[in-house]
C-alpha positions as CSV (number, residue, x, y, z in Angstrom):
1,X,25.9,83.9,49.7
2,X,22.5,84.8,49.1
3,X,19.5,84.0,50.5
4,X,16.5,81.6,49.3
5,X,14.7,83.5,46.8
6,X,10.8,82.1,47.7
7,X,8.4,80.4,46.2
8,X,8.1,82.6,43.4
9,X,7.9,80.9,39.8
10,X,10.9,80.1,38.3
11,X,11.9,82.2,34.8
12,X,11.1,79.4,32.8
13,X,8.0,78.2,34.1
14,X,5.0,77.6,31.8
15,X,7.7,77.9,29.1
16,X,7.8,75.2,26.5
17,X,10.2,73.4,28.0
18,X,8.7,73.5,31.0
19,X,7.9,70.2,32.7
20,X,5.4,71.0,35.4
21,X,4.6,68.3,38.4
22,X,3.1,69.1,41.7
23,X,2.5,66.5,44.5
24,X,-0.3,67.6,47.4
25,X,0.0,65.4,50.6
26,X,-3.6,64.8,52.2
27,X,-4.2,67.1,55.2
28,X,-3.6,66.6,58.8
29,X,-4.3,68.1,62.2
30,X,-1.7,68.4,64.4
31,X,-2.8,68.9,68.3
32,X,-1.2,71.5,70.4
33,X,1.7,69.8,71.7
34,X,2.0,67.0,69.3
35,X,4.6,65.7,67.4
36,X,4.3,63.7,64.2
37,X,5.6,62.1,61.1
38,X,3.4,61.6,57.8
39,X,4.3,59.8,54.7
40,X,2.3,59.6,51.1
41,X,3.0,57.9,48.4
42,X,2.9,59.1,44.8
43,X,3.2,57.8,41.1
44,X,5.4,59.2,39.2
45,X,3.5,62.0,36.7
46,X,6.1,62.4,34.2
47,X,6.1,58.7,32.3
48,X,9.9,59.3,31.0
49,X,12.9,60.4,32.1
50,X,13.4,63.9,33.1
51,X,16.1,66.5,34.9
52,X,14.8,68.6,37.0
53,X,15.5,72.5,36.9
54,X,13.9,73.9,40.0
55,X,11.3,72.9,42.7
56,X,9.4,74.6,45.5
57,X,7.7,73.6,48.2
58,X,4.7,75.0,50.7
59,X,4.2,73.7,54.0
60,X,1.4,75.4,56.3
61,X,3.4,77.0,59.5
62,X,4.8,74.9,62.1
63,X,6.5,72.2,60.8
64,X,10.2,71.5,61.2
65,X,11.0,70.0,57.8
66,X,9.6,68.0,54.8
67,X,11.3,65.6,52.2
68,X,10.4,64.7,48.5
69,X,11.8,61.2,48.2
70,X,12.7,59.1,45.0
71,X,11.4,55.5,45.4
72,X,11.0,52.2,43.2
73,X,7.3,52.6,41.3
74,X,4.7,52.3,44.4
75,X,2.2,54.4,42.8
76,X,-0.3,56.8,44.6
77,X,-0.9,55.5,48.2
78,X,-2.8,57.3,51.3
79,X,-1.3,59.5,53.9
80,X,0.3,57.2,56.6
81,X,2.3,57.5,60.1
82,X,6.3,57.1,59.5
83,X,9.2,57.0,60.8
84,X,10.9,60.3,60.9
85,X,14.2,58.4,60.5
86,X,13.8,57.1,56.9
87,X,15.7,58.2,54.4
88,X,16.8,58.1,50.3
89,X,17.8,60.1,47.4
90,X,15.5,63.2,47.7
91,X,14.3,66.0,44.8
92,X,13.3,68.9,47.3
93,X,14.2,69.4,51.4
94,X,12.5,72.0,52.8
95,X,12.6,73.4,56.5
96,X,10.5,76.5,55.8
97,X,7.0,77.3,54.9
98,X,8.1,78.3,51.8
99,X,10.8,77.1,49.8
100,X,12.4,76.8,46.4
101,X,15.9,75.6,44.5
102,X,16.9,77.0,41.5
103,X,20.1,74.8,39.6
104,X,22.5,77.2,37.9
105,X,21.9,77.2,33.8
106,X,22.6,73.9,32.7
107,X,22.5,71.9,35.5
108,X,19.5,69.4,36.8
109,X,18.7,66.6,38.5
110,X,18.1,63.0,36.5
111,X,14.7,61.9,37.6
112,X,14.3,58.1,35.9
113,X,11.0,57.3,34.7
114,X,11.3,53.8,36.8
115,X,11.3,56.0,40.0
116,X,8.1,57.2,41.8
117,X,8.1,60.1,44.9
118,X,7.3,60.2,48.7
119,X,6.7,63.4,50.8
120,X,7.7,62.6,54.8
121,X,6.7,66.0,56.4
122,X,7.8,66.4,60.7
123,X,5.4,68.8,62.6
124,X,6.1,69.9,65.9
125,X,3.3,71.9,67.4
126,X,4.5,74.2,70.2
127,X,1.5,76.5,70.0
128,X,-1.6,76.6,71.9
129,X,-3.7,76.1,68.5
130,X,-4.4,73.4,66.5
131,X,-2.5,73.0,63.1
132,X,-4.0,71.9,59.6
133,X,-1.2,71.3,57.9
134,X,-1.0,70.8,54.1
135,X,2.2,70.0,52.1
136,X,2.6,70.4,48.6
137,X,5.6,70.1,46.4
138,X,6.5,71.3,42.6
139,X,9.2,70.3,40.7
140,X,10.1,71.8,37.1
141,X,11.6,69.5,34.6
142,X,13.1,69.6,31.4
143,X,14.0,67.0,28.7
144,X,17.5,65.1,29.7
145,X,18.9,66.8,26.5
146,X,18.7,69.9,27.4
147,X,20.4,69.6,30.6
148,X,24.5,69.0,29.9
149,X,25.3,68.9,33.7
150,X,24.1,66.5,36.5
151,X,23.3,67.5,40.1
152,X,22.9,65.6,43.5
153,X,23.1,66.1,47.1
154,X,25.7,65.8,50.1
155,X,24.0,64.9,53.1
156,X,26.6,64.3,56.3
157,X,24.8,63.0,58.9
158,X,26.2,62.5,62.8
159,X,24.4,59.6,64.6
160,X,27.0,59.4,67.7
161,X,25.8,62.5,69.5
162,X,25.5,62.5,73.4
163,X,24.5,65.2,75.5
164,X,24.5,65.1,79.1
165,X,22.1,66.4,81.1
166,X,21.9,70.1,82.5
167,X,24.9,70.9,80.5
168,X,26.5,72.4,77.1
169,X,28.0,70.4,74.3
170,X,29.6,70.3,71.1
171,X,29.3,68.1,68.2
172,X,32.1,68.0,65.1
173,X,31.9,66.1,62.1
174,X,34.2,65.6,58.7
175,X,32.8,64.9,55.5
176,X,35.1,64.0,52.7
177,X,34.7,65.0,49.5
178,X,35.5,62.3,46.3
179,X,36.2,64.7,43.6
180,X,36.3,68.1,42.7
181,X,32.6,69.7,43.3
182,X,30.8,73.1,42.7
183,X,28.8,73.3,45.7
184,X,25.8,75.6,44.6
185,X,23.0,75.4,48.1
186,X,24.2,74.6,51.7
187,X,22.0,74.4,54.8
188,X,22.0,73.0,58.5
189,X,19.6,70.7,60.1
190,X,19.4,70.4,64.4
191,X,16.6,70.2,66.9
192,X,15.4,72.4,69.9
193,X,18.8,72.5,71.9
194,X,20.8,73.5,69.3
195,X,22.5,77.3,69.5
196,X,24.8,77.3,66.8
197,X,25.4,75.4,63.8
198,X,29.2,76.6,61.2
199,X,30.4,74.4,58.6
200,X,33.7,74.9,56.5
201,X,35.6,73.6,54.1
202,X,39.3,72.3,54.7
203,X,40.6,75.5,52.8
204,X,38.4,77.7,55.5
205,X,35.6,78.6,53.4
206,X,32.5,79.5,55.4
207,X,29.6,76.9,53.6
208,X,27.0,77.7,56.5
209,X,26.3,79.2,59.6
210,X,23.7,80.3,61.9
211,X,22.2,79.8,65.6
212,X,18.1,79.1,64.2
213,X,18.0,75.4,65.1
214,X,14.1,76.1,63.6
215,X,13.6,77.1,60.1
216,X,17.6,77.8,59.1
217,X,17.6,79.8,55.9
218,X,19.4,78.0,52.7
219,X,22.4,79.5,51.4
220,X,22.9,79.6,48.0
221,X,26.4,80.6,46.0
222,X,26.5,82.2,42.7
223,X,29.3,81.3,41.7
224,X,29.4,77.9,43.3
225,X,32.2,77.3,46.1
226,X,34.6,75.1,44.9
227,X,35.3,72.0,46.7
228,X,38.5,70.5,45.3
229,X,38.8,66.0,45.8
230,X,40.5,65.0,49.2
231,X,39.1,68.3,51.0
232,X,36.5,67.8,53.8
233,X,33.4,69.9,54.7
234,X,34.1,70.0,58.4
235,X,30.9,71.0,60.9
236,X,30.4,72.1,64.6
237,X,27.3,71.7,66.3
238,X,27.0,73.5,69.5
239,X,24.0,72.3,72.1
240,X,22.4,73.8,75.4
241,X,20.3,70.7,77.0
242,X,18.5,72.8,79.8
243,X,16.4,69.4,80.8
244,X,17.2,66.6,83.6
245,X,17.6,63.9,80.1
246,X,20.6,63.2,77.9
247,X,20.4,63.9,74.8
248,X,21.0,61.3,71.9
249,X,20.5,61.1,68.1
250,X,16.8,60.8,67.1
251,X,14.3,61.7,65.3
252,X,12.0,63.7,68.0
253,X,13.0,67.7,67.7
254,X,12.4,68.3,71.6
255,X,13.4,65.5,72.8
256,X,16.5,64.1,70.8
257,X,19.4,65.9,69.0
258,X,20.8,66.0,65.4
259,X,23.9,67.7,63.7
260,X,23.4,67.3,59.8
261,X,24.8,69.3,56.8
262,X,22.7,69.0,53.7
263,X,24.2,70.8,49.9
264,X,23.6,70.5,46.6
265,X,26.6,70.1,43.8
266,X,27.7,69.5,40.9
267,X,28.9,67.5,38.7
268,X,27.7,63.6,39.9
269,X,26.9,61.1,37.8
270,X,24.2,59.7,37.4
271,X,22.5,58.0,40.9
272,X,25.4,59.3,42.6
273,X,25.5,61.2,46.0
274,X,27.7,62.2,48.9
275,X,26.8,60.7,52.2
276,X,28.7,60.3,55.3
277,X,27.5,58.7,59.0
278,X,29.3,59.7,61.9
């Protein structure tokens, strides 16, 4: 596997082709010792149907992770409190300051003109400092045409988990897979008690592992690992809960838990994604 390449510019940017967008959350201050979730809305800059080919993300230091969300056409809105649990289809995830996803040649993601984009950003400040946190987001489109191959997103999420206090846990979870998929990006997702995260496919390919429950860094295969239909990706979450509190799914990263694979493949049609809820 190798690692995530940066925010560097993509090869084709500012190429003909090249269908620039970039969305830029208001800023926010995040006191030492807070926690929050901000949303903002955001019409959709491209008036037509794209597929994006690549998108990157900055996020000023400190925050745990950031979405780009597809949403029915809301327009541009202000920046707002949220829920840290909400969810949807998504163009970009980020859990580093500085991110980006390249698709292999020929593959991208259909973004439908009727759509229009939310960035949900978490911050958790453990510092001593205040944070000013700004979030932006890129994506690089192309026309539909050019782009032979669709893209979307596993996401296997476990909601069931239960840590007892002053004690050590583990978490597993088994996502089936539909059809046959080249899985091209692979990443974890816990919170502050997590030690180690390894996912694998039925056949015993390694897809992900690491023990940074904070800023995990994306795998990426060239070539893609093949996932053939009726296999599973099957994921172990192992958790140290040092406090005198159980620990349960939710959406706080110091004082709840979480044990989530995220991936990107290929082929999917069109709206389609791979989500499973343990």
């Amino acid at each position: 596997q190798s690692k995530d390449a940066g925010p560097a510019a993509p090869s084709d940017a500012g190429s003909p082709k090249d269908l620039p967008a970039t969305f830029v959350a208001d800023g926010f201050d995040i006191a030492p010792g807070e926690e929050t979730f901000r949303c903002q809305n955001f019409a959709n800059r491209y008036g037509r149907d794209v597929a994006v080919v690549s998108s990157e993300a900055f996020m000023t230091v400190g925050s745990h992770h950031m979405f780009l969300f597809m949403q029915p056409n809301d327009g541009d809105g202000p920046l707002v409190e949220c829920s840290g649990l909400s969810f949807g289809t998504y163009v970009h995830s980020a859990q580093r300051s500085m991110s980006r996803v390249d698709y292999p040649p020929g593959v991208g993601m259909m973004i439908p003109a009727s759509n229009d984009f939310q960035i949900m950003v978490h911050y958790l400040n453990n510092t001593s400092d205040m944070i000013h946190a700004s979030v932006a987001t890129t994506l690089h489109a192309v026309d539909p045409s050019d782009v032979p191959i669709h893209a979307s997103q596993i996401f296997s999420n476990t909601l069931s988990v239960d840590i007892p206090a002053k004690s050590k846990a583990t978490v597993h979870q088994s996502c089936g897979i539909p059809h046959d998929v080249n899985l091209f990006t692979a990443t974890s997702h816990m919170h502050s008690h997590g030690v180690h995260y390894v996912a694998r496919s039925r056949d015993g390919q390694l897809l992900y592992e690491t023990n940074e429950w904070a800023e995990p860094q994306p795998w990426t295969f060239s070539p893609p690992r093949l996932l053939h239909a009726g296999s599973t990706i099957d994921v172990t979450c192992d958790y140290d809960n040092e406090t005198d509190q159980p620990l349960s799914f939710g959406e706080s990263a110091a004082t709840n838990e979480m044990c989530i694979f995220v991936g990107a493949y290929y082929p999917a049609a069109d709206g389609e994604s791979i989500t499973c809820l343990f």
